[in-house]
C-alpha positions in Angstrom: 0.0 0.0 0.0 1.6 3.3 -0.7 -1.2 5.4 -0.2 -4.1 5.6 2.4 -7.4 4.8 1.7 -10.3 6.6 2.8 -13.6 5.2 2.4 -17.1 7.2 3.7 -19.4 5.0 1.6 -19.6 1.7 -0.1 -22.4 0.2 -1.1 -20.4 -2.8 -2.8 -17.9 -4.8 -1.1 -14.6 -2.6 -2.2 -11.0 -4.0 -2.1 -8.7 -2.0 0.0 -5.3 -4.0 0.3 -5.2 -7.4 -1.1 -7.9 -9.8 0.4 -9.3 -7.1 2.3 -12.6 -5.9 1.5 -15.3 -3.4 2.9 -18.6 -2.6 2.8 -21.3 0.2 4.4 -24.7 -1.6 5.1 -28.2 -0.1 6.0 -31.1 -1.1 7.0 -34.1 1.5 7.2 -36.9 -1.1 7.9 -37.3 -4.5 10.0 -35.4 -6.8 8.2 -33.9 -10.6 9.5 -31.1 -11.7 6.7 -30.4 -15.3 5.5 -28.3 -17.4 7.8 -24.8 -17.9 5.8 -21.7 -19.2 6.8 -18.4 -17.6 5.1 -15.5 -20.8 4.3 -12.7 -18.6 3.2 -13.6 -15.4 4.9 -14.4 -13.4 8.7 -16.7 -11.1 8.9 -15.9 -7.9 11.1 -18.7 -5.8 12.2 -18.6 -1.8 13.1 -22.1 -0.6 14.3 -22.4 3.1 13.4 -26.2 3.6 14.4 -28.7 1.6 15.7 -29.4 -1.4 16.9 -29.6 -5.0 15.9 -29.4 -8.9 17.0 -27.0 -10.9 15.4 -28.0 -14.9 15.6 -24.5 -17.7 15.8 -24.9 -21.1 14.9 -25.2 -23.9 12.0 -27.0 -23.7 8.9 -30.1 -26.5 8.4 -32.6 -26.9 6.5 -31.9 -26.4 2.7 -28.6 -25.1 2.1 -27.6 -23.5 -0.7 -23.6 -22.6 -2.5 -24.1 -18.5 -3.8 -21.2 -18.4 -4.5 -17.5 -20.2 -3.9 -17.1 -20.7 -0.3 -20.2 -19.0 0.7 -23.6 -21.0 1.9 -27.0 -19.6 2.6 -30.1 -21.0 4.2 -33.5 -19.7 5.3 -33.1 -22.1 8.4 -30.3 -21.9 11.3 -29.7 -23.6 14.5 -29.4 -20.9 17.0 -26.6 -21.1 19.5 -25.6 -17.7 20.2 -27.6 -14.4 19.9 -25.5 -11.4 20.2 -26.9 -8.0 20.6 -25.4 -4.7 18.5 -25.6 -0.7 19.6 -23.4 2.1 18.3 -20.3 1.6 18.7 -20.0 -2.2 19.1 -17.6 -4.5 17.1 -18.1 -8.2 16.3 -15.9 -10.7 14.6 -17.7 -13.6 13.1 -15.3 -16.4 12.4 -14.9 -18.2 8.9 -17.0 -21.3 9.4 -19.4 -20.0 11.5 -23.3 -19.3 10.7 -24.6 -16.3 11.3 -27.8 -13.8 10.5 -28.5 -10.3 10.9 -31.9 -9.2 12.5 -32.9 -5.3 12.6 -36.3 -4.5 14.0 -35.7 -0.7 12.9 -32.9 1.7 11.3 -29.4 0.3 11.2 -25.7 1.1 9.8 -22.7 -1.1 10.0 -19.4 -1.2 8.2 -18.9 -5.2 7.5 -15.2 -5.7 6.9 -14.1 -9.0 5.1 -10.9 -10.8 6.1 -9.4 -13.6 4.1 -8.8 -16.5 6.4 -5.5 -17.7 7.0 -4.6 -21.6 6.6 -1.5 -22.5 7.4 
């Protein structure tokens, strides 16, 4: 990198450095997301306003490959439920299931970080 990036809006994931990639999401109305799990990739969470609940688990029920590395399912085995305000961070692990659920306005940066294998 010889240059710093600034970034106030992206509504598409955007490369910054190699295998890092970012993206600005809102939500202006109730909304709960498809459970997906990420194979190759964390997810990295920076609430900016609002509130939301962010379900942890495994994906059931018909399960579908969007893309490589990346499954989807309208069904999830809840384990965890973490709650989000202003302010908050949250790392999801590669592997693990996850959904979003807003019940009202809501602005995150999601960061994506390639997963290391060694």
């Amino acid at each position: 990198m010889d240059e710093p990036i600034k970034m106030s809006s992206a509504e598409k994931l955007t490369p910054l450095i190699e295998g890092l990639q970012a993206r600005k999401i809102k939500f202006e109305s109730p909304s709960v997301g498809k459970a997906e799990i990420h194979r190759d990739w964390h997810d990295l969470y920076v609430v900016l306003e609002g509130r939301a609940k962010v379900q942890l688990g495994e994906l059931s029920g018909q399960i579908d490959e969007v893309s490589v590395g990346e499954l989807r399912s309208n069904e999830m085995k809840v384990e965890q439920e973490i709650e989000l305000t202003e302010g908050d961070i949250l790392l999801i692990p590669a592997g693990v299931a996850h959904r979003t659920i807003v019940d009202s306005f809501y602005l995150q940066w999601v960061f994506k970080i390639p997963r290391v294998r060694g």
